[in-house]
C-alpha positions in Angstrom: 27.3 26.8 -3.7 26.2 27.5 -0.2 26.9 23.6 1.1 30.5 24.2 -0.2 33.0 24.6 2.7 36.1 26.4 2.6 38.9 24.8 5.4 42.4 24.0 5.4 43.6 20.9 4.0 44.8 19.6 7.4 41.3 18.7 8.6 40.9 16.2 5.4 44.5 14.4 4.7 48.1 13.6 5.7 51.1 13.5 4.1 53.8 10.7 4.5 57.3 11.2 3.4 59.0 9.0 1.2 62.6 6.4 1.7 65.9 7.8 1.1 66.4 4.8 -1.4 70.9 4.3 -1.6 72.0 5.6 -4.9 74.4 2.1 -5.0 71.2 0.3 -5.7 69.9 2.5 -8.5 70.1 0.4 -11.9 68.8 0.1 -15.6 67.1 -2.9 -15.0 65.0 -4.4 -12.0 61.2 -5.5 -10.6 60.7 -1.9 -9.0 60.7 0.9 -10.2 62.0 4.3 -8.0 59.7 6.7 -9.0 61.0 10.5 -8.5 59.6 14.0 -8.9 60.5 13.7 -12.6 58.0 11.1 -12.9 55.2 13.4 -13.1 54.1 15.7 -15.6 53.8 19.3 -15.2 50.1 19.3 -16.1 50.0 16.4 -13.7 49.9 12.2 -13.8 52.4 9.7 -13.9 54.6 9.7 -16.7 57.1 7.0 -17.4 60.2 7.1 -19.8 60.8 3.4 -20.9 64.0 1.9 -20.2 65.1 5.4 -18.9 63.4 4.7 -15.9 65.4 4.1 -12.7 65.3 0.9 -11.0 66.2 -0.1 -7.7 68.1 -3.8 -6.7 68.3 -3.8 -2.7 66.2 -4.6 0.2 62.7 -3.1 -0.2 61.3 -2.0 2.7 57.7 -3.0 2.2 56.0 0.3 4.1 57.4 2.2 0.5 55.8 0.2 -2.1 53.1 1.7 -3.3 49.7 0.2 -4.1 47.5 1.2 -7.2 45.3 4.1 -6.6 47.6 5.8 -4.1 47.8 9.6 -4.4 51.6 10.9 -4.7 52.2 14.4 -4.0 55.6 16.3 -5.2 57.2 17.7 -2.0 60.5 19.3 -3.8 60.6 20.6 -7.6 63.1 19.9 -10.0 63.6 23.1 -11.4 63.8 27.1 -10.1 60.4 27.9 -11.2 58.5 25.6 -9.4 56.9 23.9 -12.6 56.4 20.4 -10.5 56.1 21.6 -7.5 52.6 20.1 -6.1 51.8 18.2 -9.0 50.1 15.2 -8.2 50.1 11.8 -9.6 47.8 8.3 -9.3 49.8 5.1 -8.9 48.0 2.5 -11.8 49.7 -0.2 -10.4 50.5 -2.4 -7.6 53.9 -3.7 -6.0 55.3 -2.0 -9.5 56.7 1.7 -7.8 58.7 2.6 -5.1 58.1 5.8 -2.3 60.9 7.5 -2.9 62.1 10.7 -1.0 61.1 13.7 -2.0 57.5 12.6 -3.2 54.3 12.1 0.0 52.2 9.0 0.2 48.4 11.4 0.6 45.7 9.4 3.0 42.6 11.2 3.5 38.8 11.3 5.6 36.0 10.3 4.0 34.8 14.2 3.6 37.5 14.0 0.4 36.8 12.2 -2.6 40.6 11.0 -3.9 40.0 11.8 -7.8 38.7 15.1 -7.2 41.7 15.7 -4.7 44.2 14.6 -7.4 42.6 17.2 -10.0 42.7 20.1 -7.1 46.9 19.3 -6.2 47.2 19.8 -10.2 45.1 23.2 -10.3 47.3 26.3 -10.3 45.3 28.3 -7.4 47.1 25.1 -5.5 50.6 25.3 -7.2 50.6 29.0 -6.2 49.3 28.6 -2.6 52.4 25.4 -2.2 54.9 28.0 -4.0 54.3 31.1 -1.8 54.7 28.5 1.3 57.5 27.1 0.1 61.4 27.5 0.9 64.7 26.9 -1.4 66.9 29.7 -3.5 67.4 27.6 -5.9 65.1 24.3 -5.4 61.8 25.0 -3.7 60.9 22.4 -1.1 57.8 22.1 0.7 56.9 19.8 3.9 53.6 18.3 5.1 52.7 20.9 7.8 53.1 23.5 4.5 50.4 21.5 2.8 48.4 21.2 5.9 47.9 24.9 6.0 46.7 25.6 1.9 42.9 26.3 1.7 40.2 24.1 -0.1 37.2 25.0 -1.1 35.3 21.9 -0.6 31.9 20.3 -2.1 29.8 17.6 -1.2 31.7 14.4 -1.9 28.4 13.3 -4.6 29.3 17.0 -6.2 33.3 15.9 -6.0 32.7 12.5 -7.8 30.8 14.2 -10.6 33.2 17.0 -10.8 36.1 14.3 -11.0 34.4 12.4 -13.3 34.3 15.0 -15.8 37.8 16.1 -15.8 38.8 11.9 -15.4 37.2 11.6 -19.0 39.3 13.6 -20.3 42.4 12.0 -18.5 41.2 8.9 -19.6 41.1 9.5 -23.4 44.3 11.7 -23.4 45.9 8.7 -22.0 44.3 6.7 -24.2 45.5 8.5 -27.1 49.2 8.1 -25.7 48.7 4.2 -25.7 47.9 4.2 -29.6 51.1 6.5 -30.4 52.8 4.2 -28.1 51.8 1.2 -30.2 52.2 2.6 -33.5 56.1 3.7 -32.9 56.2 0.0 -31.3 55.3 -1.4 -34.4 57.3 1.3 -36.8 60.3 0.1 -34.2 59.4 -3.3 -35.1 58.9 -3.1 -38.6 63.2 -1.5 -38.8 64.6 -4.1 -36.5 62.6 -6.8 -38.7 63.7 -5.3 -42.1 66.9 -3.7 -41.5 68.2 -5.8 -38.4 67.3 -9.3 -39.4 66.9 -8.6 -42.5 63.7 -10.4 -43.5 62.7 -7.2 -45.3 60.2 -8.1 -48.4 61.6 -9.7 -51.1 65.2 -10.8 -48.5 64.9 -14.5 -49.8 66.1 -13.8 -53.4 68.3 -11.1 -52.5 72.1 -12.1 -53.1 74.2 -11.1 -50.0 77.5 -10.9 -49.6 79.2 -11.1 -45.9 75.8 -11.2 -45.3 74.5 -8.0 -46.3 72.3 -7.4 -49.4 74.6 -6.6 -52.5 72.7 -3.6 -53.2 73.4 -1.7 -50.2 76.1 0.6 -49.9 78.8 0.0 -47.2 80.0 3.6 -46.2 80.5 5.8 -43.5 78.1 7.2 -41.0 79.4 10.6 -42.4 78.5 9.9 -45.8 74.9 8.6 -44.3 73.9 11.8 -42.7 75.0 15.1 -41.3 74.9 16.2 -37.6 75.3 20.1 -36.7 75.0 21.0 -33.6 71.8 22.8 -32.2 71.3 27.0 -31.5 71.7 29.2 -28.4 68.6 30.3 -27.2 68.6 31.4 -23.3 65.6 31.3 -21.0 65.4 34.9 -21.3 65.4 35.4 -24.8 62.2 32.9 -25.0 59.0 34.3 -26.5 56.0 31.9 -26.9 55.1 31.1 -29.7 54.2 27.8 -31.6 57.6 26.3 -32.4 59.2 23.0 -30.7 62.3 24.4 -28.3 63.9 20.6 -28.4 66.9 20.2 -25.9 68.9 16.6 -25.4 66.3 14.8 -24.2 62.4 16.4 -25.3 60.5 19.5 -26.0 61.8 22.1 -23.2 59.2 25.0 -24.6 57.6 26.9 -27.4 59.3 30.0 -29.1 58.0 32.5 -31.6 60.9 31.9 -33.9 62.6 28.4 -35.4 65.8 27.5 -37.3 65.0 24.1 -39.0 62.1 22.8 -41.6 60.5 19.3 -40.9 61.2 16.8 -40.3 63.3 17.4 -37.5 65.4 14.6 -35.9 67.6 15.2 -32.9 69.7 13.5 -30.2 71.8 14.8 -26.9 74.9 16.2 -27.6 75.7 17.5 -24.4 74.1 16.3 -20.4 71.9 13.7 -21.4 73.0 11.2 -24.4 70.7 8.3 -26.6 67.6 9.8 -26.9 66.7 10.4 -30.4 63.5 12.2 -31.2 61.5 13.1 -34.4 59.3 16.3 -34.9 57.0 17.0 -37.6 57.2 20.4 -37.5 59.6 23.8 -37.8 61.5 23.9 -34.3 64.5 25.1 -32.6 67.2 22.2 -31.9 69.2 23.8 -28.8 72.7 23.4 -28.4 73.0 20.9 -26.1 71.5 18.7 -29.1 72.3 17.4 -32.3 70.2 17.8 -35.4 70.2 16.1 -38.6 70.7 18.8 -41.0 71.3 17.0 -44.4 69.7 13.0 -44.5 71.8 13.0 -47.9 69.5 11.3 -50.1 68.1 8.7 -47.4 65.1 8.6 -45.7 64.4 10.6 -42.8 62.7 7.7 -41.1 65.2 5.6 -42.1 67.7 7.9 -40.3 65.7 8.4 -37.4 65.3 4.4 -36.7 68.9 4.1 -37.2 70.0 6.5 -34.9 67.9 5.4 -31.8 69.3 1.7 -32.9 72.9 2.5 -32.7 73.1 3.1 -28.6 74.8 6.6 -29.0 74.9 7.2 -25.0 77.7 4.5 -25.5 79.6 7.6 -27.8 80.3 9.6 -24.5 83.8 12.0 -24.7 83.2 14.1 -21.7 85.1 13.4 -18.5 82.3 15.3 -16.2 79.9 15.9 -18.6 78.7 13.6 -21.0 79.2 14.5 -24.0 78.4 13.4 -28.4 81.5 14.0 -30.5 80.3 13.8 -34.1 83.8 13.3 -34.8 83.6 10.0 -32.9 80.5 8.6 -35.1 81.2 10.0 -38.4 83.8 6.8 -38.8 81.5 4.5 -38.2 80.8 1.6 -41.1 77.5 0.7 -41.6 75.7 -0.9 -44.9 73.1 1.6 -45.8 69.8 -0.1 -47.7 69.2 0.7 -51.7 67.0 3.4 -51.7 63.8 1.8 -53.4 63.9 -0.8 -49.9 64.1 2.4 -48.0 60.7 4.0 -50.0 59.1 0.8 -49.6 59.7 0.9 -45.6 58.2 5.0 -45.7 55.2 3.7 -47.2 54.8 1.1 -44.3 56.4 3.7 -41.1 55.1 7.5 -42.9 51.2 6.6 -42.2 51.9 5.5 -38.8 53.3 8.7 -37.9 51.4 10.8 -39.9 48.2 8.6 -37.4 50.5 9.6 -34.8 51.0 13.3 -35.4 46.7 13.5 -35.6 46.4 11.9 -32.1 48.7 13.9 -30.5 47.2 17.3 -32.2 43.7 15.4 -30.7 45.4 15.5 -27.1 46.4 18.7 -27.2 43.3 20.1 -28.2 42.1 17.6 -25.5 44.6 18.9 -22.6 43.9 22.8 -23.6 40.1 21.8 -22.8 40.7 20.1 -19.6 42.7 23.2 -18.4 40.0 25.6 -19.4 37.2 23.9 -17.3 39.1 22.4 -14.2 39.6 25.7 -12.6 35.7 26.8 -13.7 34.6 23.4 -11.7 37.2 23.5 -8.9 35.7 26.9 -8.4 32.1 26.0 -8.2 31.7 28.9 -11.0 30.1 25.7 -12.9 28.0 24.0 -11.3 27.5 20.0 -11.8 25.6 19.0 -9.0 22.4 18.9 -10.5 23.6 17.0 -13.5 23.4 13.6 -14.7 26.7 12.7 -15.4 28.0 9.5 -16.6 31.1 8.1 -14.4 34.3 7.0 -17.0 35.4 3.3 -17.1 38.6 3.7 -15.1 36.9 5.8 -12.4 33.2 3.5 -12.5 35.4 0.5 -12.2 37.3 2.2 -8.8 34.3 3.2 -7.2 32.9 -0.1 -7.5 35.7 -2.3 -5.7 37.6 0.4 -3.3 36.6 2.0 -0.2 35.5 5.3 0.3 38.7 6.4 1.8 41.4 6.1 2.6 42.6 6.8 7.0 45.3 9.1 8.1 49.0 7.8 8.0 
């Protein structure tokens, strides 16, 4: 501990502020993508949402692409309490993301090792000194010279790589562990469309179909294939943690002590944000700006849940300022609904890949509860690691090898 340093973070790095990118350019679809606050978790990292994501279609200005490696710091939150505020991401690719307002491009001396600096922006000690510096009734902003001025308590840059490459391993295999769910709901996605979609479901050749759907399927209504009831009130102050899903229109907004519906529960927006559909294996609390599925009337649940993310329902919208889901608007719908031994035979393809998927993400957790009970222990220096031998992970063995040391001041 005595060749740590403490000093303020001005003497190691500067912050450059991002474009103001023109809304008329934002799209679904493009080659960049504009990456925001809401791009990065609140435990830190970049997180992406699929063809959510918002793309931009105008002249680029090449000085706000970013390159992979670069360390993005969140300047203004998205919320009153400041949950984002600070966070920190890495940028995994090149000539992929956009510097967007609101988010600083970090370049630092050599004194600072990058990794470890990442893992100190997403320590709470930091959060709390960018928070109390901060400015905003509403929306807390920060600025460079606010950063500049937040202490560090700084190691050797050997002790900073080992310390980094602890808490990278467990980046690493958390994010690991998100790639496999990814690929297993790819390839439950794929087995619906395959079946259900093209019909080339087992068995399709000698299947007699008339207008082209199976003869054993029932053509109904979507009110006669499931029932939607709108989600409960629960306000911010009536919240009391516990270890129950809060789900709003678009994912998991907390944990309460109390829940209203059994697994499994499948939701989608009803009210602000429309189309996502999500599935939780576990007693939650749908809130009222979503939908829940409170009677699958005889069909599979997976089934369900695959057909509703298939059926576009942000195209449903009745709200002239808000967008809205009318049930009333859906229920109508005709659709040809699979015999129900097809749909057992697709749960005993889709139910092990989520019950696969349920384990990994209880793993990452557990992972993510371990990571936040040493970073602050080796931040600190109140565990040492200097003396250690400690293996470097791939990601961060492969970066040391082929970037340089650091990176110079903006």
């Amino acid at each position: 501990m005595k060749d740590w340093s403490e000093m303020p973070l001005g003497k190691l790095l500067r912050i450059k502020h991002g474009f103001a990118f023109k809304g008329e350019h934002f799209s679904d679809r493009g080659d960049y993508i504009l990456l925001t606050p809401g791009n990065v978790y609140p435990t830190g990292g970049l997180k992406l949402k699929g063809d959510k994501e918002t793309f931009y279609t105008g002249d680029i200005p090449r000085a706000y692409v970013f390159a992979k490696g670069d360390l993005v710091l969140v300047m203004t939150d998205l919320t009153q309490d400041a949950s984002i505020l600070g966070g920190a991401m890495l940028i995994d690719k090149s000539e992929l993301y956009l510097h967007n307002q609101r988010l600083g491009l970090v370049s630092h001396t050599a004194e600072i090792y990058r990794r470890f600096l990442y893992q100190y922006f997403n320590w709470q000690f930091f959060r709390d000194q960018v928070k109390a510096s901060s400015n905003g009734a509403t929306v807390k902003h920060t600025s460079p010279g606010r950063i500049y001025q937040c202490r560090i308590f700084r190691p050797p840059v050997s002790t900073q790589k080992k310390i980094a490459a602890v808490l990278s391993a467990y980046d690493e295999l958390i994010e690991t562990n998100k790639r496999r769910t990814e690929l297993m709901e790819k390839l439950a996605e794929e087995t619906y469309r395959e079946w259900f979609v093209r019909l080339r479901f087992p068995g399709h050749e000698n299947v007699k179909k008339v207008k082209g759907v199976p003869e054993t399927w029932d053509n109904t209504r979507f009110g006669k294939f499931c029932m939607l009831k709108r989600g409960y009130d629960l306000p911010d102050k009536n919240v009391e943690p516990g270890e129950y899903p809060v789900i709003a229109s678009t994912s998991i907004k907390t944990y309460h002590h109390e829940f209203k519906v059994n697994p499994p529960v499948i939701t989608t927006g009803r009210s602000g944000s429309l189309g996502t559909v999500l599935m939780v294996h576990s007693k939650a609390w749908p809130l009222n700006t979503a939908l829940y599925v409170k009677d699958f009337l005889g069909n599979s649940p997976y089934f369900v849940f695959y057909t509703l993310k298939g059926m576009k329902l942000e195209n449903f919208n009745s709200g002239a300022g808000v967008p809205t889901l009318n049930r009333n608007h859906i229920n109508g719908i005709q659709m040809a609904v699979p015999d129900k031994d097809l749909q057992s035979r697709f749960d005993s393809v889709v139910v092990p890949l989520h019950n696969q998927k349920v384990q990994i993400l209880k793993a990452n957790a557990i992972l993510t509860q371990m990571k936040a009970a040493f970073l602050p222990r080796l931040l600190s220096g109140k565990l040492p690691v200097a003396t250690l031998d400690i293996q470097f992970p791939p990601g961060m063995a492969e970066e040391l090898n082929t970037e340089p040391t650091a990176s110079s001041h903006a």
